[in-house]
Structure formats: C-alpha cells, structure tokens
N, C-alpha and C positions, 0 to 999 in steps of 0.2 A: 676471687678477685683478679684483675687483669692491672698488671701494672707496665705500662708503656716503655717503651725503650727509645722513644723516638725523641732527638736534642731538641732544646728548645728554651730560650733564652729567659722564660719565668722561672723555671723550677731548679730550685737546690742539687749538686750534685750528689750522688745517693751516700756519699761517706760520711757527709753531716749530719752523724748519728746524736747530737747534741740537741737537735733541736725537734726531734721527734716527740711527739706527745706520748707521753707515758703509758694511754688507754688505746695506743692502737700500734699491733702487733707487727703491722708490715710497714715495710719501707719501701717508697718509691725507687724505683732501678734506671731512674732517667739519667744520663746522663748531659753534658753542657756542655757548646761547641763555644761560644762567646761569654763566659760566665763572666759578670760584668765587679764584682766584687769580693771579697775574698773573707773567710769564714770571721778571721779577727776583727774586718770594719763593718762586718753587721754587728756581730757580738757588743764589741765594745761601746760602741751607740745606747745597744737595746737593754745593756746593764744598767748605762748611766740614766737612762731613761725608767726604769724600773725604781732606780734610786730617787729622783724624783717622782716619783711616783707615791715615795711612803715608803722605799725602803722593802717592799713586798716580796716573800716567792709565793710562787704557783699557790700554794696550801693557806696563804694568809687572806687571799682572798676573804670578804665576807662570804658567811652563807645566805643563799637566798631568802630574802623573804618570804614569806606565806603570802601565795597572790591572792588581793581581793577582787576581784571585776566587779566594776559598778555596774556596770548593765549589761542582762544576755539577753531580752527580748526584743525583737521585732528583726532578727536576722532572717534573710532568706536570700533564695535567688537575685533579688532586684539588688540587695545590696554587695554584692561581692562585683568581682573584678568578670568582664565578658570580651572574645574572641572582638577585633575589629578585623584586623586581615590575619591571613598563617599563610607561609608557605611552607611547598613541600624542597623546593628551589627556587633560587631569585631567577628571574629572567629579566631585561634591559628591554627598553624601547629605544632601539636603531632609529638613523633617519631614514629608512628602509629595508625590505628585507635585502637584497643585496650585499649591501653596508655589513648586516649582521651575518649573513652567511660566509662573507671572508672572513670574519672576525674569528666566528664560530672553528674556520677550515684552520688557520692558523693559529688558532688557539692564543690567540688574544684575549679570545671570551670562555671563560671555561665556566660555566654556569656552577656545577659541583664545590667550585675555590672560594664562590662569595659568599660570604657572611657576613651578614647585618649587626653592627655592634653598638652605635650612638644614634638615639632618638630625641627627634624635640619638634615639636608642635607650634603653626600658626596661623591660623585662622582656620583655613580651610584645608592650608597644606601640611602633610607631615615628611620631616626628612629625617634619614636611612645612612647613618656611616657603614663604610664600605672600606676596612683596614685595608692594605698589602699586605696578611698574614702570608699565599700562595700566590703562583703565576696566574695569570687569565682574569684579572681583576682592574678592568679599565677604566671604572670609574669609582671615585671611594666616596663621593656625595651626591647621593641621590633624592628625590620626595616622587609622593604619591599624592592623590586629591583626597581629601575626607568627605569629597561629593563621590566618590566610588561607588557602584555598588557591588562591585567583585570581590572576592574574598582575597584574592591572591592577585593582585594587581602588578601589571609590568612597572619596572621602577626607571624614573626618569632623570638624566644626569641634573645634577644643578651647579650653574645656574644655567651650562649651557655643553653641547659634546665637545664647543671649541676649545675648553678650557683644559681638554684629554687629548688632545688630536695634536698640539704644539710639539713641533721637534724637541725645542726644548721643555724638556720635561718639568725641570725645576720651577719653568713659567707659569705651570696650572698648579690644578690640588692634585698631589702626590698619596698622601697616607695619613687618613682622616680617624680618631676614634672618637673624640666628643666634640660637640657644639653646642651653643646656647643662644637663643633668643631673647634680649634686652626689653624691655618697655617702653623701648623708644624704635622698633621694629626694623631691629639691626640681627642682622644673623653673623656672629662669630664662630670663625671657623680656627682649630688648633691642629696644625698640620706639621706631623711628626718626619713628612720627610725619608722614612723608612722603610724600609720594602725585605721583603723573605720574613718575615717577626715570626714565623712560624718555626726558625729554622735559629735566627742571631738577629741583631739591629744594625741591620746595611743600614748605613745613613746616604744615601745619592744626592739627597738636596737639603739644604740647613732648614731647623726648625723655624717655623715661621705663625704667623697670625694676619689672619686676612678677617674680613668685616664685610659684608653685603647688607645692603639698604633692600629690605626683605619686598616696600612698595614699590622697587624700578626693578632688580634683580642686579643693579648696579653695584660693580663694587668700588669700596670706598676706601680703605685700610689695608695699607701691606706693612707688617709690621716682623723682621727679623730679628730673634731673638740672637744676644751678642753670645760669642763664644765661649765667654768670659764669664755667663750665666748655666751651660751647657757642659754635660761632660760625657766620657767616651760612654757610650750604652747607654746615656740617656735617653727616657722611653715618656714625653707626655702626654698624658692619656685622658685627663678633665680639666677640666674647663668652668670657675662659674663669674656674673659678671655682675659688677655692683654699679647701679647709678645712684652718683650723690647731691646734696644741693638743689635735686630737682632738674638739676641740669645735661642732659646728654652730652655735652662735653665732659664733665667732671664724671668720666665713668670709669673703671679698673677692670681687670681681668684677673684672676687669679689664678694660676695654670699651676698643676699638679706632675711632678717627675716620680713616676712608680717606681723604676729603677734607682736613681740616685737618690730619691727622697731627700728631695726639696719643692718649694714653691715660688715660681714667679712669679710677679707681681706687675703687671704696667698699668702705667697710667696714659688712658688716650690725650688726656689734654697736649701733657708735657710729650709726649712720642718718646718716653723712656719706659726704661723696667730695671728692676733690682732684685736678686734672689735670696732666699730666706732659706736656710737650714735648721732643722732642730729634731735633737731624739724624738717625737714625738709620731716623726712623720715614718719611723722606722716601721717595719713587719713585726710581730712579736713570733717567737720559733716556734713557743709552742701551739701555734694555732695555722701551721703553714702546713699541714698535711689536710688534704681534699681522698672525697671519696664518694664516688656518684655512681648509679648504673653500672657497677661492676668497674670502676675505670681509679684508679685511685693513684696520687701526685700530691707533687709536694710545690706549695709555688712560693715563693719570698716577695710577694707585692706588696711595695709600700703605701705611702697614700693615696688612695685612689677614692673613694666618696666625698663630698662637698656639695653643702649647699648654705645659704646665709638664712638667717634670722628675718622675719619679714618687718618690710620698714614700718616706721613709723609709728614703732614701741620701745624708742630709748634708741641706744646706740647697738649698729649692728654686731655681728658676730661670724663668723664664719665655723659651722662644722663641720669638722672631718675624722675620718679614719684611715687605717689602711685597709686592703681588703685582708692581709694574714692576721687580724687581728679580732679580737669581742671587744675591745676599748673604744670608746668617743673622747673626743677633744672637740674644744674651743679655744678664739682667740679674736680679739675685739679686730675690728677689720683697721681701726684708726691706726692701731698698732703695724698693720702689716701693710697698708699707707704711707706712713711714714719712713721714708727713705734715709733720713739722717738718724735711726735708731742703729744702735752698732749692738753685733751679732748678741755682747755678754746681755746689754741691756734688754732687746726683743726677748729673749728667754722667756724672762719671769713674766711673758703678758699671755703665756699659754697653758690654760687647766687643762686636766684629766677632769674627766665626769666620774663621780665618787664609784659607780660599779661597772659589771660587765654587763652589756647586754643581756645574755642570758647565761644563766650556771652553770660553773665550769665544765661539768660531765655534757651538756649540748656543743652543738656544732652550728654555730650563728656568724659565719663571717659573713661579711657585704659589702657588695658591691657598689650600685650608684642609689641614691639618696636625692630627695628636694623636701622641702617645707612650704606647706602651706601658708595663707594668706593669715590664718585662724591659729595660726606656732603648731600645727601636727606634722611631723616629722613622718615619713614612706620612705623604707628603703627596700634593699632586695638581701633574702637570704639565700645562697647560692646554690648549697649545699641541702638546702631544706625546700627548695621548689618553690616559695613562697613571697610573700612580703608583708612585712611589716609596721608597726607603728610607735609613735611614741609623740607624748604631747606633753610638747615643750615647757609648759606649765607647770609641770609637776617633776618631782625627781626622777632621776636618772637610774635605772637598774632592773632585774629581773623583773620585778613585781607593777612595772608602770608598762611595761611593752608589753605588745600585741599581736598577734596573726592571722591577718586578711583572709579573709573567706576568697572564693573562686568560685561567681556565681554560674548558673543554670546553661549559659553560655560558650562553658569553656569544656573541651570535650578530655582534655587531660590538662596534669598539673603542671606546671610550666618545667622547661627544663633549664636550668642555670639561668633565671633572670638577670639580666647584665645592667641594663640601663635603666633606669625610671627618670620621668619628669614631672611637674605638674605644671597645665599651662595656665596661663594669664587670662581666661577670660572672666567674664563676672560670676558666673559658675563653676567654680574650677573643677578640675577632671584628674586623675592621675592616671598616666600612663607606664606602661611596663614593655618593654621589649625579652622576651627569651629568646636565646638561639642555642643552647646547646655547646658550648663554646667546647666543652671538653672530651665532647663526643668529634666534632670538628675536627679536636687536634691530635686525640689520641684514638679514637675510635671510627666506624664507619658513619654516614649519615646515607636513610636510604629516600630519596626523594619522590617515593609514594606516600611517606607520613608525614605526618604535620612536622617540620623542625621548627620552623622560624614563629612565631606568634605574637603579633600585640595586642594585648589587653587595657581595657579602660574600664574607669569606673568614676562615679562622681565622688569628689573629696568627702564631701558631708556623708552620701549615704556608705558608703564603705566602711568608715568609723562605727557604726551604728551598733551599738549592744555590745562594744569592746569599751577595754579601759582608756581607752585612748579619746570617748566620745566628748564633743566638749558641750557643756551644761552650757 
C-alpha cells in the first residue's frame, strides 16, 4: 500500500488514531497544513449524534439481512451503465490557437491540473465543474454538446471566456464543484471562492451563488452568502434545488458545507438564506479510512450527497449523507424552509434511516446521489468503482440496495465515481461522472489512459433484474 504524505485539507492528521476502523491495519501518514477542526469538535458532535441515533456502538449495529432479489433476468449489456465521452486529459477550446498557446507558455493552462468534478445535463448540453484544486485551471465551468460525436471532446468555458478574463477575479466564476439545473431551465451555480483545495481553503473571493437562464446564457442571480452563515475552512461543495407551489419564484437552494457541516438554505423569492446545523451532517470516524489502487487516506468529509424526494407524492424530503459515512438521513424540506424554527426545535425533524447501507465488514461510502422521477434513489460507491441503487419504496438497509451493472460499453470500471445526476427529460437517463480523484491527489495520472469518463444509462433499463426494479 502507498500511503501519501502530501498536506491536504480533507484528511485527518495521522495521530487521530481514535477513529481508525478496527479491520484496517494502516494508517494514513497524511499530514495538515490548514486542519480546519480540532479532534474534540468532531468527536463531540459524532457521539451525540450516535446518541441520537439509539444510543449504538459500532457492534450494535443490526445484522444484515439475508438478501432477497426479486429479479435477475433479462440483464445484459443493453442495460448497465455505457462510455459517452473519456478523457485521457481535458483540453479547453481558446478563442484561437494563439490565445491558447500563451496560455499554454505561461502556464495559465496546465492541461495535467484539470479535473472534472460536477456534472449536470440539459437538453443537448452537458456541463463539466472545474475546482481550483492546482495552478493552470482557468476556467472551473465548462459544457460539451451531447450532439458530439467525439469521444473526448474539447471543453467549452460557460457561459463565456469573459467571465475568466476580468481583472477582477472575484467578478466571474472562481471555484466551482457542484451545479444543478431546475425545471424552470435555470442553471445554479455554487461557487466556493477557493483556490489551492489541493493544498488548504485559500478563500480569495466570498462564497457566493449565481443562477443563468440556461435559454439566453443570461445571468440572472448573484447571490452572496453572509459571513455570518460561513466559517474559517469552510468548503461547499453540493448544491440541490426545490421548486415549490409550481412556481419558479418560490424556489430554494439547499447548499451543503463538507467542512463545517452545515446546510444553507435560501430562498430566491425573499433573496435571503439561513444556516442549519445538526449532528447528522457530521463524518462518522469510523468510516473515514479510504483505500483504492494501492493509495490509501483517511478523509473527514461531511455532508456532501443530496438529493429531494420526487414531487408530487406527499411532502418533499430531502436526503443526505456525508461521504465518511454507511448512514442516510432525512428531513422534511418544510422544515429546513422554515426560517423562524430555532436550532433545539429543527432537530427533532431529522431521521436516521433504520440501517446501513451496506454491512458493517463493506466499504460503501458515497459520494453524489439523485432520485428518480419513479423514488429509485443512484448513488456512487467510491471506494467500490460502482453505483448503486435503492428504491425508495421499500426500506432502508443492506438487503433492499443494489449494484449497477457496467454495460458492454465501458471498457474498465469506473475509478472514484464522484458526481452522478439524473436528468429531466421524459425518459430519464442517469449520468455518472469518474475522475479518479485520488489518483489526482495522491498519485500519478497518465494521459494515454482513459482518467476522466462519463457514463449513462437509462433510469428504467439499469434497474432491470435488481432489487431495486419497480413492478
């Protein structure tokens, strides 16, 4: 095993021997240039949230069910998950070569620094977050055409290069990791502001929220979140968005802090926001050791997957996880709307889902998550190259989740799926982005093989002969 020495503001410093998992022998030797919290204010959180939880340790866990699968026939190639584009490296379309060759000289553009990390789908176009993890990363939001027919297509700034070219910096998009498309054909963008992430959380320009009117490229919403919601190392990284009433005024944003674990809340009508804390949104320790490809770390991410309940089945819900964790939660969206609820009262309106994902001797932490139009829930497992399923319909636990095939398409297994989405059309599709993320950060990447891939597949046929199918 290769364990990294290189700083880096996700991972544990390596003396937090407390929260090592019992069934793995090494410890990460990372150590932390800007460690953003301190071993007592996670602890203390992640106890009382265990206590709510039932009081549980580790061992009380249920044992898993004996899984049933309803259905294993008619899987094949046609239904799993297939290649749309891979790179082996991003490459940018300049407004000439020129333009790109100074870029290139001064190392503006460092082709090897960019990685693709938030994905999201519309109509025709798909767009490509581009953090500040490294130097040479001049644009952090990109799309491609879904009229392509290249594999590995040059990526195009959005909405425009003017928005990267501004002296001042703070005036475009800075450092992008999630975005989300509304059904009112708004593209929200969650712009962290931050630059070197690879290293600590430079903050250069305040956290902010910007909106584009996806039919003109127009933007419409600049929205800066107050100080006073924000804390030192704060890191947000998702994004999901509820339109209510039927009305695209009456829509919210619920933004996710990995680091400080907490969630923001605004409401477009009113042009306010109000933040929400709760154990819940904590990492659990002992699920914060990774190990992939020989590379093995230890990260303490907090909430970071979300996606809502699809309308128009009762009152919504919003769920989430963190990614150091096997637990799901819920918590009624009216609840996290409402801004006159004070902190003791919000509490009680957030469940634990009764088990873990998968049993306790697996390694199933995940990343980004959406739900279906039909309640089947896709997420990513990080650790396990894959993704997942679970329908919403039925209980929560080992024995109802699932593991999506990789159909005939896909020429290896994905490596660290990071993003998934599913889009809005009347056939829905889920999408997966991998990139490798931890080969990126602690490892080499060599740009003859495939790193970067997205994958699609159609919602219905994917499910097909897992327990996840819906009758």
């Amino acid at each position: 095993m290769v364990q990294h020495d290189h700083p880096h503001s996700y991972v544990w410093p390596a003396d937090y021997n407390w929260m090592k998992p019992q069934h793995h022998a090494e410890v990460s030797t990372v150590s932390q240039v800007n460690f953003p919290v301190s071993s007592t204010e996670v602890l203390v959180p992640w106890l009382l949230s265990m206590w709510m939880m039932g009081n549980k340790t580790p061992t009380d866990y249920p044992k898993p069910k004996s899984l049933k699968k309803y259905y294993r026939n008619g899987r094949n190639e046609n239904t799993g998950f297939k290649d749309r584009f891979t790179w082996g490296q991003i490459d940018l379309e300049y407004p000439n070569q020129e333009s790109k060759n100074k870029a290139l000289k001064n190392r503006k553009f460092i082709p090897k620094n960019n990685l693709p990390l938030g994905l999201e789908v519309w109509k025709n176009k798909m767009f490509l977050t581009l953090p500040q993890w490294k130097p040479g990363i001049p644009v952090t939001l990109a799309y491609v055409s879904l009229n392509s027919h290249g594999k590995s297509p040059m990526l195009k700034p959005y909405p425009s290069w003017s928005w990267y070219t501004n002296k001042d910096r703070c005036h475009g998009l800075v450092s992008v990791f999630r975005i989300e498309v509304d059904r009112c054909d708004r593209l929200w963008v969650l712009d962290t502001g931050a630059i070197n992430l690879a290293k600590t959380v430079d903050q250069i320009c305040p956290i902010k929220l910007d909106v584009f009117d996806l039919k003109t490229d127009r933007h419409i919403r600049r929205f800066t979140l107050p100080t006073n919601q924000t804390q030192k190392d704060s890191l947000f990284t998702n994004i999901v968005v509820e339109i209510t009433n039927n009305n695209c005024e009456d829509a919210f944003a619920y933004m996710s802090d990995v680091f400080q674990y907490g969630l923001v809340v605004y409401n477009y009508k009113e042009d306010a926001s109000h933040r929400i804390n709760h154990p819940y949104f904590y990492p659990d320790p002992l699920y914060c050791h990774y190990s992939m490809d020989g590379i093995t770390f230890n990260w303490m991410d907090g909430i970071f997957g979300m996606c809502l309940s699809p309308p128009g089945a009762g009152d919504r819900v919003l769920y989430f996880h963190s990614l150091s964790s096997h637990n799901e939660f819920r918590v009624p969206t009216a609840s996290l709307r409402d801004a006159t609820l004070r902190p003791g009262d919000i509490i009680e309106h957030f469940v634990a889902l009764n088990e873990s994902r998968c049993a306790r001797h697996e390694s199933c932490q995940s990343s980004g998550m959406a739900m279906a139009s039909n309640g089947v829930m896709y997420y990513n497992l990080v650790t396990r190259g894959a993704v997942g399923c679970w329908n919403s319909n039925r209980d929560f636990g080992p024995a109802t989740q699932d593991v999506l095939a990789n159909g005939g398409g896909a020429a290896a297994a994905m490596s660290f799926p990071n993003d998934l989405k599913v889009d809005k059309e009347p056939a829905q599709r889920v999408w997966v982005l991998s990139n490798g993320l931890h080969k990126y950060l602690y490892g080499k990447m060599d740009p003859a093989d495939v790193n970067f891939r997205v994958m699609v597949a159609r919602t219905d046929a994917v499910i097909k002969g897992t327990v996840c199918e819906v009758n």
